[in-house]
mmCIF file of the N, C-alpha and C atoms, coordinates in Angstrom:
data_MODEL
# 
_entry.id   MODEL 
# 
loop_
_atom_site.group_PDB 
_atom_site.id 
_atom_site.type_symbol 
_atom_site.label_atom_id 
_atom_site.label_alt_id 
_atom_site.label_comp_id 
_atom_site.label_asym_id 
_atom_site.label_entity_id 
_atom_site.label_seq_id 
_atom_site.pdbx_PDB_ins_code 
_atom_site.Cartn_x 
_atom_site.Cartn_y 
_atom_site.Cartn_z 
_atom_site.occupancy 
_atom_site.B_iso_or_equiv 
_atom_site.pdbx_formal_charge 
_atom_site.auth_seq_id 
_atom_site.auth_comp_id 
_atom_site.auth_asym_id 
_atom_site.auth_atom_id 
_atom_site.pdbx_PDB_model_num 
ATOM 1   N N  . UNK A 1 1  ? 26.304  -37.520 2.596   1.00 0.00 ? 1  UNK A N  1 
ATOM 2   C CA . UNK A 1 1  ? 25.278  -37.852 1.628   1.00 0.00 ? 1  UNK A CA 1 
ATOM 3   C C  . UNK A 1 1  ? 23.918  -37.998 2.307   1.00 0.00 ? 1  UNK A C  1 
ATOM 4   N N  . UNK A 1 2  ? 23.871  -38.578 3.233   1.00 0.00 ? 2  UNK A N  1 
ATOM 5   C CA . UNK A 1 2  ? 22.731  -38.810 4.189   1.00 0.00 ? 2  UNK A CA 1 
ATOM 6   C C  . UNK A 1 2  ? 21.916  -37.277 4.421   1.00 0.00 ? 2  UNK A C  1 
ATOM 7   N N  . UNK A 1 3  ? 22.859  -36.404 5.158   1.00 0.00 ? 3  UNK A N  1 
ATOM 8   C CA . UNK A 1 3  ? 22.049  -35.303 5.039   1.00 0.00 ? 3  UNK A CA 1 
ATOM 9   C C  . UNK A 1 3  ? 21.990  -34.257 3.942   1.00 0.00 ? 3  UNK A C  1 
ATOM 10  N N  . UNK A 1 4  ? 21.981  -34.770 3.058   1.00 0.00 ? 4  UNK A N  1 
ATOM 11  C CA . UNK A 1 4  ? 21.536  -34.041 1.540   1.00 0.00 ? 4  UNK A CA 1 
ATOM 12  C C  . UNK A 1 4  ? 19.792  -34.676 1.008   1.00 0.00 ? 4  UNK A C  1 
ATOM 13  N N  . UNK A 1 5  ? 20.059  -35.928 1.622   1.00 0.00 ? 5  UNK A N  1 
ATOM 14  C CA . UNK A 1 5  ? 19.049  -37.179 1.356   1.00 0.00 ? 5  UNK A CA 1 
ATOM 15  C C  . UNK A 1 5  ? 17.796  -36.601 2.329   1.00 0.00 ? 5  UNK A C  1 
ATOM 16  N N  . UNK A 1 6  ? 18.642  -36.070 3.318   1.00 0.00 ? 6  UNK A N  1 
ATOM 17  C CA . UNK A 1 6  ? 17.082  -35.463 4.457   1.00 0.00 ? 6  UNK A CA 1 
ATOM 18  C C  . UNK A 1 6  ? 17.042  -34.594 4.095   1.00 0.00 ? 6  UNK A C  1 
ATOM 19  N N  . UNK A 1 7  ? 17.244  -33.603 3.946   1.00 0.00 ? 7  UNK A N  1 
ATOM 20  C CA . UNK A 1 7  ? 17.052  -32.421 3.256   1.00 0.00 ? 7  UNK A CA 1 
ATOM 21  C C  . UNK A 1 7  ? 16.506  -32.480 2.456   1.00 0.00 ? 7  UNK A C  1 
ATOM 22  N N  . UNK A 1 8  ? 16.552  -33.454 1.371   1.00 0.00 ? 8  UNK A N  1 
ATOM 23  C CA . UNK A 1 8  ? 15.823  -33.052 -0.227  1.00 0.00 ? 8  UNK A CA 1 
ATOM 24  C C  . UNK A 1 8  ? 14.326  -33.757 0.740   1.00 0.00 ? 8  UNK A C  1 
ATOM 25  N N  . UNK A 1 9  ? 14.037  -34.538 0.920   1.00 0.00 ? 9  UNK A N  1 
ATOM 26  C CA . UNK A 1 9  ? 12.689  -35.343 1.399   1.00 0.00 ? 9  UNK A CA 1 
ATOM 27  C C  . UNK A 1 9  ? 12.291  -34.042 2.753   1.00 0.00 ? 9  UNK A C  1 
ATOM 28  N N  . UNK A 1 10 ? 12.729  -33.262 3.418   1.00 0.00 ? 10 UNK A N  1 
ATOM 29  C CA . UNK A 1 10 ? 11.935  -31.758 4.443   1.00 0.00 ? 10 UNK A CA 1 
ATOM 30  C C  . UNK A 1 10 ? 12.193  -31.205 3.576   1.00 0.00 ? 10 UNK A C  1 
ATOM 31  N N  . UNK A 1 11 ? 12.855  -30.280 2.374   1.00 0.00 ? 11 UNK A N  1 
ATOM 32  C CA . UNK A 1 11 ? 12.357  -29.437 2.138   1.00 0.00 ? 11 UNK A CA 1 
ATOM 33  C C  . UNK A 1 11 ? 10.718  -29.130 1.168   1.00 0.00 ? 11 UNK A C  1 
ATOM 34  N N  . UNK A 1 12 ? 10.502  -30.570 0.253   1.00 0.00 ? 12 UNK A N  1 
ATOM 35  C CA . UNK A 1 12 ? 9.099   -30.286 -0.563  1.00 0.00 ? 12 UNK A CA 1 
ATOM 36  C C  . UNK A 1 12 ? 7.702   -29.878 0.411   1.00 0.00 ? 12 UNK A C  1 
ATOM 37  N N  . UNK A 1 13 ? 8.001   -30.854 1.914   1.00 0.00 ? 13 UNK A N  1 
ATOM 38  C CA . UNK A 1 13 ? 7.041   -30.031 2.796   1.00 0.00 ? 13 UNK A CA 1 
ATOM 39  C C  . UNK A 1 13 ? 6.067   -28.936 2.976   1.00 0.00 ? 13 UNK A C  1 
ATOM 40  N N  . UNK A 1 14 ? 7.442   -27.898 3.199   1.00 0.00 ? 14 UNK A N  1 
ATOM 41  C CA . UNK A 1 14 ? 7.838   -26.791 3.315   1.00 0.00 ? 14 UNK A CA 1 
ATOM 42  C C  . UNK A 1 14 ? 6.794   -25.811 2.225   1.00 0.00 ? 14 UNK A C  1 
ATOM 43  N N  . UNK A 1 15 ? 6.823   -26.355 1.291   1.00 0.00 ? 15 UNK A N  1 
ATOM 44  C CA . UNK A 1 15 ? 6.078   -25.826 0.262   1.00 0.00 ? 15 UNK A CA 1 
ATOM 45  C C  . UNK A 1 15 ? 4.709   -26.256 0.005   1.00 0.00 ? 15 UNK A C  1 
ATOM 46  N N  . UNK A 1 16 ? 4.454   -27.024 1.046   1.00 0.00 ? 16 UNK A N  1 
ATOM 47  C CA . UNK A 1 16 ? 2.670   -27.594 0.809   1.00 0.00 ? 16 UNK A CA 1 
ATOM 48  C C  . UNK A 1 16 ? 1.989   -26.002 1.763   1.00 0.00 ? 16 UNK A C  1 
ATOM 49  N N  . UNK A 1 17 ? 2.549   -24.977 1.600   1.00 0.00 ? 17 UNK A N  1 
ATOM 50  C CA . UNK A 1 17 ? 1.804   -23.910 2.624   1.00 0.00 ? 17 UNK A CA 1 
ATOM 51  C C  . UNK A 1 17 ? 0.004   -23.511 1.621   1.00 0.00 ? 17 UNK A C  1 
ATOM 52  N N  . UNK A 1 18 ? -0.116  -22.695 2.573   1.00 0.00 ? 18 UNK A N  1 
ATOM 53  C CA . UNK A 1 18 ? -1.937  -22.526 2.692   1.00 0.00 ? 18 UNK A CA 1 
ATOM 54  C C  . UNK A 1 18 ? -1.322  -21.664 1.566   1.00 0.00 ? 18 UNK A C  1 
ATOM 55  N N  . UNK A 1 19 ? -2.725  -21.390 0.413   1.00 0.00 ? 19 UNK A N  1 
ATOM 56  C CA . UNK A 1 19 ? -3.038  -20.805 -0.091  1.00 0.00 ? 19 UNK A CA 1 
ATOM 57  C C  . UNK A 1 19 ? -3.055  -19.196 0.091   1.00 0.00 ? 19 UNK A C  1 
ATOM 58  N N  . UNK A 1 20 ? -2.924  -18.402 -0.846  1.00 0.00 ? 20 UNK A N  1 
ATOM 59  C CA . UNK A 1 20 ? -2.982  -16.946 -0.263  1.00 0.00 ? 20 UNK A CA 1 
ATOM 60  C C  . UNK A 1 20 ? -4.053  -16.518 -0.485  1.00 0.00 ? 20 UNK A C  1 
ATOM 61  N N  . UNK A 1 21 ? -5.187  -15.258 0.589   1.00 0.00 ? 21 UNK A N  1 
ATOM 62  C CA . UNK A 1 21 ? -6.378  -15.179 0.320   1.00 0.00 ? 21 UNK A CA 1 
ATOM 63  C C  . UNK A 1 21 ? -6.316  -13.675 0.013   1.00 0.00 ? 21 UNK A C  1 
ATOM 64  N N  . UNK A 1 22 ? -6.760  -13.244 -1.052  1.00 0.00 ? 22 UNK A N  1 
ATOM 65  C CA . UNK A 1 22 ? -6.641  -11.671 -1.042  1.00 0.00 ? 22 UNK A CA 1 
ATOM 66  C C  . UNK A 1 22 ? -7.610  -10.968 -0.350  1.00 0.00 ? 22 UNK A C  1 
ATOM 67  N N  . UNK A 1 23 ? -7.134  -9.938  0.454   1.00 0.00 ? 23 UNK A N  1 
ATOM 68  C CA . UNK A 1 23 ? -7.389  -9.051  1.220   1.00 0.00 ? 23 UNK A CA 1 
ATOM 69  C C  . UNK A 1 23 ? -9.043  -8.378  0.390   1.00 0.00 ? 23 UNK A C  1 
ATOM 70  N N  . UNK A 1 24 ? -10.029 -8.360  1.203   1.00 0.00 ? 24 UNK A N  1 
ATOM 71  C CA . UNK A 1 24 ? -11.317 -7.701  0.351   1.00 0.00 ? 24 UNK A CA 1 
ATOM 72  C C  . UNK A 1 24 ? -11.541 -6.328  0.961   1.00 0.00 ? 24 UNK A C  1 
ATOM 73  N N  . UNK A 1 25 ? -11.536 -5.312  -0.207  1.00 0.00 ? 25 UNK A N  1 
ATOM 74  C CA . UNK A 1 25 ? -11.139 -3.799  -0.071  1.00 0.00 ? 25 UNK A CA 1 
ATOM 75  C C  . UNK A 1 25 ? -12.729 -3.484  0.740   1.00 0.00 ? 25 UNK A C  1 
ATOM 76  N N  . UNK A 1 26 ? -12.356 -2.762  1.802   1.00 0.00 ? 26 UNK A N  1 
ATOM 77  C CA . UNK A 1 26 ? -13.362 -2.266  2.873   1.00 0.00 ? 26 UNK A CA 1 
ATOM 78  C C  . UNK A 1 26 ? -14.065 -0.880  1.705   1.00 0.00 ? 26 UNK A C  1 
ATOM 79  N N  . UNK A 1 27 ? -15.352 -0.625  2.220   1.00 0.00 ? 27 UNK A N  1 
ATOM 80  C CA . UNK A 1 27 ? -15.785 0.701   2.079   1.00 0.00 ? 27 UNK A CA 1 
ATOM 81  C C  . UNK A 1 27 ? -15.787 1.926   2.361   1.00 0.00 ? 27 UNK A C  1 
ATOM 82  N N  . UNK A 1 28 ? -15.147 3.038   1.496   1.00 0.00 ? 28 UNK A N  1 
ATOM 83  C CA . UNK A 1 28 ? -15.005 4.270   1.858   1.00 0.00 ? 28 UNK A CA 1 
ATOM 84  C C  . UNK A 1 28 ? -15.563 4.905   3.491   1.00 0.00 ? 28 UNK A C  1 
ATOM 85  N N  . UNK A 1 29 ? -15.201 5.077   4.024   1.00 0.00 ? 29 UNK A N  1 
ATOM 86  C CA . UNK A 1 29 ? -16.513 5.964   4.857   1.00 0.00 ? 29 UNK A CA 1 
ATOM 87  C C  . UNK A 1 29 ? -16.546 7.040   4.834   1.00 0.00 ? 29 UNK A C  1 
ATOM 88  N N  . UNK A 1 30 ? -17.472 7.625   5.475   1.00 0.00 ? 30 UNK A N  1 
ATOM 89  C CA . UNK A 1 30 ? -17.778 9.417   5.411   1.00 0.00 ? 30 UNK A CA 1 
ATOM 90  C C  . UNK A 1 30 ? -16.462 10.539  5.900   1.00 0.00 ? 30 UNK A C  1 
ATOM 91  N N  . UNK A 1 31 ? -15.924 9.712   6.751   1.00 0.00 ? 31 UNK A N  1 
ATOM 92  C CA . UNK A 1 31 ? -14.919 10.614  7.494   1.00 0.00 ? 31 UNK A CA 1 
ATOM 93  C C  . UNK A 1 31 ? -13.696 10.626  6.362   1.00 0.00 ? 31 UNK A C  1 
ATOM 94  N N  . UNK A 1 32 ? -13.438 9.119   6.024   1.00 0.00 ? 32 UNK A N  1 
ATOM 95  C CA . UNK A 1 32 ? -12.172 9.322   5.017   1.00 0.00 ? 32 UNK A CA 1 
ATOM 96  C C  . UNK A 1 32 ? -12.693 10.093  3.863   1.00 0.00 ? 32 UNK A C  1 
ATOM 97  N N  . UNK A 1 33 ? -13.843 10.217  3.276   1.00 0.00 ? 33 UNK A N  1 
ATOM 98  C CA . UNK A 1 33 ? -14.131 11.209  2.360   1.00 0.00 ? 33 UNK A CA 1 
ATOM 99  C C  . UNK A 1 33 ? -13.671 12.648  2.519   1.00 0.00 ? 33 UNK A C  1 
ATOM 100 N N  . UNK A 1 34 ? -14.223 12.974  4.054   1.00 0.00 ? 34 UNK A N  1 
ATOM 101 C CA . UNK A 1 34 ? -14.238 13.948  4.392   1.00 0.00 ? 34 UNK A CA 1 
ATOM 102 C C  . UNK A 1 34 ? -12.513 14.578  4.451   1.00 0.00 ? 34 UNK A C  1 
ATOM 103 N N  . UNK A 1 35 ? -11.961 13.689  4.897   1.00 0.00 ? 35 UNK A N  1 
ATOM 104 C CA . UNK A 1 35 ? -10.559 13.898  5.013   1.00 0.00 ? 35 UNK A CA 1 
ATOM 105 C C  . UNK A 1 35 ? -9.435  13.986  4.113   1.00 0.00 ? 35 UNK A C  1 
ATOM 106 N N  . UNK A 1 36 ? -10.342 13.201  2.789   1.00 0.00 ? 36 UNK A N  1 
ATOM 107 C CA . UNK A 1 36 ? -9.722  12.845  1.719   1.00 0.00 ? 36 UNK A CA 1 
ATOM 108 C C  . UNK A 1 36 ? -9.804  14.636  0.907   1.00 0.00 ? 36 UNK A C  1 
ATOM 109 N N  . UNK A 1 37 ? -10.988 15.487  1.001   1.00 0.00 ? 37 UNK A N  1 
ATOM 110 C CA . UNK A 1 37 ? -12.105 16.638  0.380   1.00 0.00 ? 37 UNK A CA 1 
ATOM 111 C C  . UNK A 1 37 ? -10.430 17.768  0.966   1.00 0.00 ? 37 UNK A C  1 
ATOM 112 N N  . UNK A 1 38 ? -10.555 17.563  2.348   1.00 0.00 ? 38 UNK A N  1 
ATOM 113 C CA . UNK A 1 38 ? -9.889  18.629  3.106   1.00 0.00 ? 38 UNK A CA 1 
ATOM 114 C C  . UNK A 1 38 ? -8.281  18.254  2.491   1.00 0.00 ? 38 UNK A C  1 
ATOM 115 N N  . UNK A 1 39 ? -7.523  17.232  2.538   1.00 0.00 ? 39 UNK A N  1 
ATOM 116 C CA . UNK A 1 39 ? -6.319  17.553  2.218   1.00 0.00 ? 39 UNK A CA 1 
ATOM 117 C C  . UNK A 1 39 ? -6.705  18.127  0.299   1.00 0.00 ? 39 UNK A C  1 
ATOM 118 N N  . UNK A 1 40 ? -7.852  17.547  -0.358  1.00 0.00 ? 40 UNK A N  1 
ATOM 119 C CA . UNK A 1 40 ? -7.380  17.772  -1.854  1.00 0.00 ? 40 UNK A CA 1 
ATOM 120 C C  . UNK A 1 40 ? -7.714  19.562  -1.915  1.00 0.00 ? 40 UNK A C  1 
ATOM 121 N N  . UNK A 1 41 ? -8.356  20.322  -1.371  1.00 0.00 ? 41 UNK A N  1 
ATOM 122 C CA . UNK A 1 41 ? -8.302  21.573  -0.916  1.00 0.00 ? 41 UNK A CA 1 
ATOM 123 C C  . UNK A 1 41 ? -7.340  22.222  -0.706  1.00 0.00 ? 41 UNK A C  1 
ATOM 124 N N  . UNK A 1 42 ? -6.907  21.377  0.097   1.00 0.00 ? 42 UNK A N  1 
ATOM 125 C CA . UNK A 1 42 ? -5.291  22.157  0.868   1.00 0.00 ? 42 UNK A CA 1 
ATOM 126 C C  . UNK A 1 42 ? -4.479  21.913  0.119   1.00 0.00 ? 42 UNK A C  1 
ATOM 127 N N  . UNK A 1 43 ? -4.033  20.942  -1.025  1.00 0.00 ? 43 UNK A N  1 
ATOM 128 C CA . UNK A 1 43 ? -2.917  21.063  -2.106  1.00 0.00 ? 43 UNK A CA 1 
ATOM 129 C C  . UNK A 1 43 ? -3.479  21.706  -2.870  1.00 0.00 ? 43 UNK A C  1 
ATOM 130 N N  . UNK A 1 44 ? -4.705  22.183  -3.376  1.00 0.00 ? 44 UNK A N  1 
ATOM 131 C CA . UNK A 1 44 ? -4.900  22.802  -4.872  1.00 0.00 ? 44 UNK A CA 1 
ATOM 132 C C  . UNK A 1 44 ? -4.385  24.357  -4.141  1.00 0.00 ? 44 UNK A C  1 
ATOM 133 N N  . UNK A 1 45 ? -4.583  24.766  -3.127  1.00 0.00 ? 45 UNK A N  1 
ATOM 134 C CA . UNK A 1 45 ? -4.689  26.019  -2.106  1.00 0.00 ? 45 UNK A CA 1 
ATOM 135 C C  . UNK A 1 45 ? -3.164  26.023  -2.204  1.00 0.00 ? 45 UNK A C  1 
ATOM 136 N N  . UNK A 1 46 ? -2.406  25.665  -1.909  1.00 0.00 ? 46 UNK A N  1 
ATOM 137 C CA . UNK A 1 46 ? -0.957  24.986  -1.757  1.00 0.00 ? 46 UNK A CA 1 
ATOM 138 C C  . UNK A 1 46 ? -0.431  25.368  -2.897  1.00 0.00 ? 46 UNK A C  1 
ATOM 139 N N  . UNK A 1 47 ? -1.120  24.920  -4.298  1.00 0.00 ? 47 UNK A N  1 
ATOM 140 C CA . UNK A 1 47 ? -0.486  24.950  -5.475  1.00 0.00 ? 47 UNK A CA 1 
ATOM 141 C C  . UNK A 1 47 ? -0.952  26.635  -5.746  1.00 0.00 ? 47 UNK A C  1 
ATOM 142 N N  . UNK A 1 48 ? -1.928  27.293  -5.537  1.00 0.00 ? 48 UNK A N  1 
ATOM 143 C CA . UNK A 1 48 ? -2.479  28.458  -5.972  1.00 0.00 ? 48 UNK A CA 1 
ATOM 144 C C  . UNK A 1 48 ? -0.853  29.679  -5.819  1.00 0.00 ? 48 UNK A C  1 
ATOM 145 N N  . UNK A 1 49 ? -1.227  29.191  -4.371  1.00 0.00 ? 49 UNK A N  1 
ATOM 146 C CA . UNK A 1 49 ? 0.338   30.510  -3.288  1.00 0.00 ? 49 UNK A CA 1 
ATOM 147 C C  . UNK A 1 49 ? 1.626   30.399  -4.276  1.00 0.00 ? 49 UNK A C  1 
ATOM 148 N N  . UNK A 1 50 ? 1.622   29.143  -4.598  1.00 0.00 ? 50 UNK A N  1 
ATOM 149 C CA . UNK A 1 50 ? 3.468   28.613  -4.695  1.00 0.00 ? 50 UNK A CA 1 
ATOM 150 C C  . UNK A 1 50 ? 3.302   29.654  -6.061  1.00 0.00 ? 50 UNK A C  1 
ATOM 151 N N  . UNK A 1 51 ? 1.986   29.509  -6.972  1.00 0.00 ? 51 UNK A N  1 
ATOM 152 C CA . UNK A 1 51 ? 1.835   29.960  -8.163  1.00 0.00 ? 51 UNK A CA 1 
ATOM 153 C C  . UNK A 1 51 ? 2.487   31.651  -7.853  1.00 0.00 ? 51 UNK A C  1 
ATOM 154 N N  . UNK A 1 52 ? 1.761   32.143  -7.068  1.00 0.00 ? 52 UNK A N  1 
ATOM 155 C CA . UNK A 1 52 ? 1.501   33.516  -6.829  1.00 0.00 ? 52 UNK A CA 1 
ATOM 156 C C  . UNK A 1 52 ? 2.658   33.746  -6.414  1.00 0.00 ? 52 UNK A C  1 
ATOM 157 N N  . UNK A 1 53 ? 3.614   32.954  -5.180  1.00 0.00 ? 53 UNK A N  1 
ATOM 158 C CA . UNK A 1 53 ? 4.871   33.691  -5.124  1.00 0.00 ? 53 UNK A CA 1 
ATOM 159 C C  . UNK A 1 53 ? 6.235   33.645  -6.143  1.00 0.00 ? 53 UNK A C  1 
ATOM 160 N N  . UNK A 1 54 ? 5.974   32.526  -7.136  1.00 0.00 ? 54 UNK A N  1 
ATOM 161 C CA . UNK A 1 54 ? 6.680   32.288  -8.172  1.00 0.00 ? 54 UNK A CA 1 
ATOM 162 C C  . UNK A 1 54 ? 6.683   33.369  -9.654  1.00 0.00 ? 54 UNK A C  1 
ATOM 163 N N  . UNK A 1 55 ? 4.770   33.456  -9.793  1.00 0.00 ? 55 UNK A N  1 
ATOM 164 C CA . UNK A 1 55 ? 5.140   34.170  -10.812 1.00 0.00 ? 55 UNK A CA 1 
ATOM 165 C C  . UNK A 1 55 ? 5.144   36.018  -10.243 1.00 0.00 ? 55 UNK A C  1 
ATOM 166 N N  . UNK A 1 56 ? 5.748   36.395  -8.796  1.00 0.00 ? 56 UNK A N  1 
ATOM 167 C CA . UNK A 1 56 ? 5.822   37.950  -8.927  1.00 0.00 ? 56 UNK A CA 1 
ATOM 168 C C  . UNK A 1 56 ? 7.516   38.038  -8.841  1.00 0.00 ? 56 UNK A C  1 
ATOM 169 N N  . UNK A 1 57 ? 7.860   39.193  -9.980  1.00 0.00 ? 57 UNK A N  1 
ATOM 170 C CA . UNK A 1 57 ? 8.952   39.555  -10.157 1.00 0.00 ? 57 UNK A CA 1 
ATOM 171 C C  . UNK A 1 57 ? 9.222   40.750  -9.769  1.00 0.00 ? 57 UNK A C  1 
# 
C-alpha cells in the first residue's frame, strides 16, 4: 500500500512539464525556390514522356 501511496504523490509532478512552444516557420529563400522551380519542371517534363510513351500504340 505504501508504494501505491508514493507513486500516486511522484507521479502529478511529472506532469508540471514546460509548456510547448511552436516552432516559427523560417523564410523561403532563393535557393529553395530555385530548387523547388527545378524539381516542379522535372515532374511536369516527367509527366509529358510517361504521356507520350503511354498514349503510342
Amino acid at each position: 500500500m505504501k508504494p501505491i501511496l508514493a507513486l500516486a504523490l511522484v507521479l502529478p509532478t511529472t506532469a508540471l512539464a514546460e509548456a510547448f512552444d511552436r516552432p516559427i516557420p523560417q523564410p523561403q529563400t532563393e535557393a529553395a525556390e530555385f530548387w523547388f522551380f527545378v524539381g516542379s519542371v522535372a515532374l511536369v517534363l516527367s509527366l509529358v514522356a510517361v504521356q507520350m510513351l503511354v498514349s503510342r500504340r
